[in-house]
C-alpha positions in Angstrom: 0.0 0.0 0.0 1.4 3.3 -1.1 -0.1 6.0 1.3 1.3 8.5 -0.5 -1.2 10.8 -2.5 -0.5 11.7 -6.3 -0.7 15.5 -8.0 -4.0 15.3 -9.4 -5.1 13.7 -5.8 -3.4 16.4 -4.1 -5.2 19.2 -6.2 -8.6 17.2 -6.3 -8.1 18.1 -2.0 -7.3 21.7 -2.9 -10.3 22.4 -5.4 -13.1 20.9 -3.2 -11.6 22.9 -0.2 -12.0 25.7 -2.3 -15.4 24.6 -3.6 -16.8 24.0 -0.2 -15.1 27.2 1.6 -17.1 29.5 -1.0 -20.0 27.8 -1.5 -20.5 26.3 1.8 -18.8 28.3 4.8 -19.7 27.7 8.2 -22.5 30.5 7.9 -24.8 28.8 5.1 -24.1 25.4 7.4 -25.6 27.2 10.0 -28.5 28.2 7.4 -29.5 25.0 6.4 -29.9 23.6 10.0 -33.6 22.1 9.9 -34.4 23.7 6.6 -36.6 21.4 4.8 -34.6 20.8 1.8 -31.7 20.8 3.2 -28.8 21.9 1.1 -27.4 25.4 -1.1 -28.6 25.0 -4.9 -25.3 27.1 -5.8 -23.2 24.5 -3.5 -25.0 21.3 -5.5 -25.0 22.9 -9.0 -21.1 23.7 -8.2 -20.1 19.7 -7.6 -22.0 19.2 -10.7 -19.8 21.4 -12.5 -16.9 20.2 -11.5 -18.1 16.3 -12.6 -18.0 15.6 -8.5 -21.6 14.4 -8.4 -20.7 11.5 -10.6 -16.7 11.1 -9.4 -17.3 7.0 -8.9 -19.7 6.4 -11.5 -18.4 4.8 -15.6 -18.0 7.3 -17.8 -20.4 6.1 -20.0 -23.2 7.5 -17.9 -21.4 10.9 -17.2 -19.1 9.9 -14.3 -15.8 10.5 -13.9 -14.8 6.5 -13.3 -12.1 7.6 -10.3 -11.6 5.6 -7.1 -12.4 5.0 -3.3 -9.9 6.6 -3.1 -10.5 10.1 -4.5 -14.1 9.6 -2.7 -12.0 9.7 0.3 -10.4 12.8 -0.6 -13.8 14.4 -1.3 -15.1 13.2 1.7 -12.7 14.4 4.2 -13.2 17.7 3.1 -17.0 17.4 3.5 -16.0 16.4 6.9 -14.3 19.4 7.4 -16.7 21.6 6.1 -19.6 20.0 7.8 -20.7 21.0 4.3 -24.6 20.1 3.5 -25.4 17.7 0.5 -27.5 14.6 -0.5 -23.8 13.4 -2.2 -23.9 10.4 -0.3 -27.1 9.5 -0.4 -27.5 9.9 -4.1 -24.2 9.6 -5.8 -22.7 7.2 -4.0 -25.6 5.0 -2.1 -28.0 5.4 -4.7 -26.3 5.5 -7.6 -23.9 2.1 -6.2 -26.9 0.7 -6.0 -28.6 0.9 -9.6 -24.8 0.6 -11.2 -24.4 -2.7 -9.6 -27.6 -4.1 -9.5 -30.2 -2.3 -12.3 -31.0 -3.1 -15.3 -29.5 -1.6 -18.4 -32.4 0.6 -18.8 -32.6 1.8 -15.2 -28.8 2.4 -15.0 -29.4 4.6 -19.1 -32.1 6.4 -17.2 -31.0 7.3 -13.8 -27.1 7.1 -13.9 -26.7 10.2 -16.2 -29.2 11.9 -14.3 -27.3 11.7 -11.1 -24.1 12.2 -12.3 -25.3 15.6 -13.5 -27.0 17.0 -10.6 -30.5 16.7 -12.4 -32.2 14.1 -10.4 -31.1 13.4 -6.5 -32.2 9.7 -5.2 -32.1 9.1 -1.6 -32.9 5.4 0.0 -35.4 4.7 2.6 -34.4 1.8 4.9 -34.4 2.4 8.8 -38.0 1.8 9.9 -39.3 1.9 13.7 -38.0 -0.2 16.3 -36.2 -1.9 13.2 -32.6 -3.0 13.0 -29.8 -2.3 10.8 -29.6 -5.7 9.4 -32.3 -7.1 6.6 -34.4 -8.5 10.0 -35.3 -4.6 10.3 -36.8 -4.5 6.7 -40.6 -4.9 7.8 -41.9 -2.8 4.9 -44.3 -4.9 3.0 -44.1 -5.0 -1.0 -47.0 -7.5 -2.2 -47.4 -8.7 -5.7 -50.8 -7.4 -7.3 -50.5 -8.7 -10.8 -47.8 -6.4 -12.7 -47.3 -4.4 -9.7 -46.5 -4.1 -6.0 -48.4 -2.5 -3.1 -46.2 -1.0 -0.5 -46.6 -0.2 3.4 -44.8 0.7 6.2 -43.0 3.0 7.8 -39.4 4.4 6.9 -37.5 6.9 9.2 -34.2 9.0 9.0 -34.8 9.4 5.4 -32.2 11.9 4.1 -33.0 14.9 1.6 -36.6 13.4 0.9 -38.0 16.3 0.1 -35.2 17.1 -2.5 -35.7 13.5 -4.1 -36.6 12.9 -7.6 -37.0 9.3 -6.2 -36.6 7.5 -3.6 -35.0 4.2 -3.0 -36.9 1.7 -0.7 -36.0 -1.3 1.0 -39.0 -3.3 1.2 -39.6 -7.1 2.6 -40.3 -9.3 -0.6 -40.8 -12.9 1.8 -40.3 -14.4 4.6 -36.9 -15.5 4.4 -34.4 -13.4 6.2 -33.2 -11.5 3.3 -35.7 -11.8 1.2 -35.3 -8.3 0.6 -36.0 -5.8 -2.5 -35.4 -2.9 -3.8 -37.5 -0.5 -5.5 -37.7 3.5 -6.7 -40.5 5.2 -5.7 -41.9 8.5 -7.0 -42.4 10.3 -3.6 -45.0 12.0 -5.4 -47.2 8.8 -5.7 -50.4 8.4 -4.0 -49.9 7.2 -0.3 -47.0 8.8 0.0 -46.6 10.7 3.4 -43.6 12.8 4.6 -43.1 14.2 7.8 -39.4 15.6 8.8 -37.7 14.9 11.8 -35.7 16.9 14.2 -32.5 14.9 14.5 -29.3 15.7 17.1 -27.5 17.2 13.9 -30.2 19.5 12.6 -29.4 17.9 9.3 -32.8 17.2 6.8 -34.3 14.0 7.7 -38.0 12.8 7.2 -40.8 10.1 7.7 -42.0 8.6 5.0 -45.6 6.5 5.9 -46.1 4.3 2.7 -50.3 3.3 2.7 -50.7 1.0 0.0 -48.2 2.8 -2.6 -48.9 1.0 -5.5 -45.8 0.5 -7.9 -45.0 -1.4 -11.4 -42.3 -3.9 -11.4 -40.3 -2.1 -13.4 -39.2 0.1 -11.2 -37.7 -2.8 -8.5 -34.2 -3.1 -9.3 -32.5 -6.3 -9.8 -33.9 -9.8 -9.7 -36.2 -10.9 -7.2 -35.4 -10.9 -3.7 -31.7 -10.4 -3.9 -32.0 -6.4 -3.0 -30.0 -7.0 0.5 -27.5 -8.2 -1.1 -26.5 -5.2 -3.2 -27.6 -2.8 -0.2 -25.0 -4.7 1.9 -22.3 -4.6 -0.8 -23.0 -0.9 -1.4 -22.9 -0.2 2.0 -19.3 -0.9 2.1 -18.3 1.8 0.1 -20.9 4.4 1.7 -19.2 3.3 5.0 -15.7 4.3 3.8 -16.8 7.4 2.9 -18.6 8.1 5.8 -15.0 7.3 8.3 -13.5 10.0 5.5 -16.2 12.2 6.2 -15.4 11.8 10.2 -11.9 12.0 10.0 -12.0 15.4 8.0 -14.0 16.7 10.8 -12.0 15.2 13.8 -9.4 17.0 12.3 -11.0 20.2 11.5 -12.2 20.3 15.1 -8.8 20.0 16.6 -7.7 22.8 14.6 -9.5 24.6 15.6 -8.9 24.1 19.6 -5.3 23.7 19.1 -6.0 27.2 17.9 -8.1 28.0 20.9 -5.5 26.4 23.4 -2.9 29.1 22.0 -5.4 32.4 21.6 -7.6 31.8 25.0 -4.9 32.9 28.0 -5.8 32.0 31.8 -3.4 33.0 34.4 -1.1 34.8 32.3 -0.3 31.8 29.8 -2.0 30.4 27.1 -4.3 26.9 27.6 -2.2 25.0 25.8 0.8 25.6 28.1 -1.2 23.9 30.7 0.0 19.7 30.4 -3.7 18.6 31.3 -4.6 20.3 28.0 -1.8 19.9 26.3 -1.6 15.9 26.8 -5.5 16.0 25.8 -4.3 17.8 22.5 -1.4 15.3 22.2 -3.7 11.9 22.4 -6.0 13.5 19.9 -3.4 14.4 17.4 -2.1 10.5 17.5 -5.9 9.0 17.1 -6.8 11.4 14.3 -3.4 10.7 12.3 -4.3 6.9 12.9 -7.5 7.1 11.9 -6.7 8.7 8.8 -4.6 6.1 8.3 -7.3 3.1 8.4 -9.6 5.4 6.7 -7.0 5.3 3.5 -6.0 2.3 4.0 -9.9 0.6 3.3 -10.0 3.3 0.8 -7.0 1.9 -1.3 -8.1 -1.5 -0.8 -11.7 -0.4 -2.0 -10.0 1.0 -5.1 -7.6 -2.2 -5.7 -10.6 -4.5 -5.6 -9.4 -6.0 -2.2 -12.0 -7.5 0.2 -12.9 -4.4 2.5 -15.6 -6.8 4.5 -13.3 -6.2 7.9 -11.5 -2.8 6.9 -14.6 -0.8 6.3 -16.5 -1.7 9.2 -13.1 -1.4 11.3 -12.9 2.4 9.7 -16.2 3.9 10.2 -16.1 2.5 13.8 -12.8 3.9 14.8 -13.3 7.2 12.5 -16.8 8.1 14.3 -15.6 7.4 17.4 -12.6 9.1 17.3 -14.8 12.1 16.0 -17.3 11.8 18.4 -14.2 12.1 21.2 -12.1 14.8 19.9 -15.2 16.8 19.6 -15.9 16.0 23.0 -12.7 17.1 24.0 -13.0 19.9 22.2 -16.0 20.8 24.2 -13.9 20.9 27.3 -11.0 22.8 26.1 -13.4 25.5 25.2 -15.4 25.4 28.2 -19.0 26.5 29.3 -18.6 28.7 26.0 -18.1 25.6 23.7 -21.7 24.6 24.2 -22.8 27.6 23.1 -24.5 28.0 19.6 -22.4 31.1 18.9 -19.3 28.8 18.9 -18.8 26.5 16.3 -17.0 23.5 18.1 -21.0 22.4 19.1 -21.7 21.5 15.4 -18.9 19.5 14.9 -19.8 17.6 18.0 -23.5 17.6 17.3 -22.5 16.1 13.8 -20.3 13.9 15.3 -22.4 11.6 17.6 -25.1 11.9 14.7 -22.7 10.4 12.1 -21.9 7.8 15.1 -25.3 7.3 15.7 -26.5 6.8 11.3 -25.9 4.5 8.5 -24.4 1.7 10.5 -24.1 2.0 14.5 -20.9 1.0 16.9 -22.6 -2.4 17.8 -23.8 -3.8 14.5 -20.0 -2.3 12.9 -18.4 -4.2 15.9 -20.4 -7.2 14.8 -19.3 -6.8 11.2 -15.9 -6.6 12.4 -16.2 -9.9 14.7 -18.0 -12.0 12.1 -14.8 -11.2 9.3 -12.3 -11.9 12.3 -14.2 -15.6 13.2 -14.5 -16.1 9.5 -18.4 -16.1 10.3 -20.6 -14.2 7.3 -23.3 -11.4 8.6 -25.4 -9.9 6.3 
């Protein structure tokens, strides 16, 4: 493994800082906190411009056909940003999703669409009291003729006001991953959308489906193997995600090692105190390390190497090492730190969010445990 990043990789880092401090300073973060849609148009039409939208996808359908690894790049900067988009949710999860397992039609229609900005997909998948594992997929999709009618209940449903479609995971039988998956046009009759107040004031929604009634040809893939492509997809999504944390871990203690040398108490700077300064010199070594592993699955992503332990093993130590240096943060700043004037709140807000989503500490640990005892987990 050659850790070491080429030119183009190097300036791909320097344009989407660039892109992300213009379009997408801390200020319209702050904006888009609970705002229904979500995300800046000028910030979303910008990545399209630049051919980021579609940075994983073939080039056939208007993507730029780079690797993990450059999705890395792209999403440490996110990370350190905090920078609001449904990029993951569309280009990556979404987009994964039909490119490995839709049809040649589905992948003509949507895939160019993506890549360009026009049409944002976001999956539905988490439902109440449901787990992260194909035993939470309770949604019901029942054959009627040509067609399927759906119900059930999806939560934490990113950007679903913003969608064009959206991606549902929906139980097919009753065999433990008899799962499918199908796009839905969230303007279809039965469709009900209520958004939720999350930790991270990011854009999340309900979605009640009562008796959404759907043609086949919108279910992707052959029958009953959707959880299979989900969990495969998920890898990558995961990756990006521990890029995501570690560009905001580091971001954060930035900006209190700034803080520990700008804030003075007793005549000296924080910093010169060793309580703070060993707490500073912990979170310096876990960060560096966890960029590490975070590269590392990325590389091995982008060489076709099996990533079934290393991307579980990155988003677990990536969000928690986010969620601690934040935390830490917290306490360097003081009583101020929680404040919503300071900024050191978002990142931790983000960070136990980001924890909290996609895939959790306990069902990551048990991804990481069933690779290590050879033992599959879907």
């Amino acid at each position: 493994m050659d850790l070491a990043f080429t030119e183009e990789q190097h300036m791909l880092r320097h344009t989407m800082r660039g892109v992300c401090n213009q379009q997408a300073p801390i200020a319209v973060v702050r904006a888009m906190e609970d705002d229904p849609i979500g995300y800046p148009e000028g910030f979303w039409k910008k990545l399209g411009e630049l051919g980021l939208l579609g940075l994983t996808l073939p080039e056939r359908y208007g993507g730029a056909n780079q690797s993990a690894l450059e999705g890395a790049i792209v999403y440490e900067e996110f990370g350190r940003a905090l920078a609001p988009s449904p990029h993951l949710v569309s280009s990556v999860l979404s987009a994964g999703v039909l490119a490995l397992g839709g049809s040649d039609a589905q992948k003509e229609e949507w895939l160019p669409k993506i890549a360009s900005g026009e049409a944002i997909l976001t999956p539905a998948w988490l439902e109440p009291k449901g787990g992260y594992g194909p035993g939470g997929v309770r949604l019901a999709a029942v054959a009627d003729g040509g067609s399927y009618r759906l119900n059930g209940t999806k939560r934490h449903v990113l950007f679903a006001k913003a969608a064009t479609r959206v991606l549902v995971l929906a139980r097919t039988g009753d065999g433990a991953s008899d799962v499918d998956l199908f796009l839905v046009d969230p303007a279809s009759p039965g469709v009900e959308m209520t958004q939720q107040l999350s930790m991270a004031s990011d854009t999340q929604y309900t979605i009640a489906f009562n008796d959404v009634r759907v043609p086949q040809s919108v279910r992707i893939g052959q029958a009953k193997s959707g959880w299979a492509v989900w969990n495969e997809v998920m890898h990558d999504g995961i990756i990006m995600l521990a890029a995501q944390a570690m560009g905001g871990a580091e971001r954060a203690l930035e900006m209190t090692v700034q803080y520990a040398k700008d804030r003075e108490q007793f005549d000296k700077p924080l910093g010169a105190f060793q309580a703070i300064a060993h707490y500073l010199a912990d979170a310096v070594t876990v960060v560096d390390g966890g960029k590490t592993l975070v590269h590392e699955a990325a590389w091995a992503r982008s060489r076709g190497k099996p990533v079934d332990r290393l991307a579980p093993m990155a988003k677990l130590f990536a969000c928690q090492t986010f969620r601690d240096v934040t935390a830490m943060a917290l306490q360097v700043h003081g009583g101020i730190g929680f404040t919503v004037e300071y900024d050191i709140q978002l990142y931790f807000r983000r960070a136990k969010q980001l924890q909290l989503s996609w895939w959790d500490s306990r069902y990551l640990e048990e991804l990481v445990a069933g690779a290590v005892l050879d033992r599959k987990k879907a």
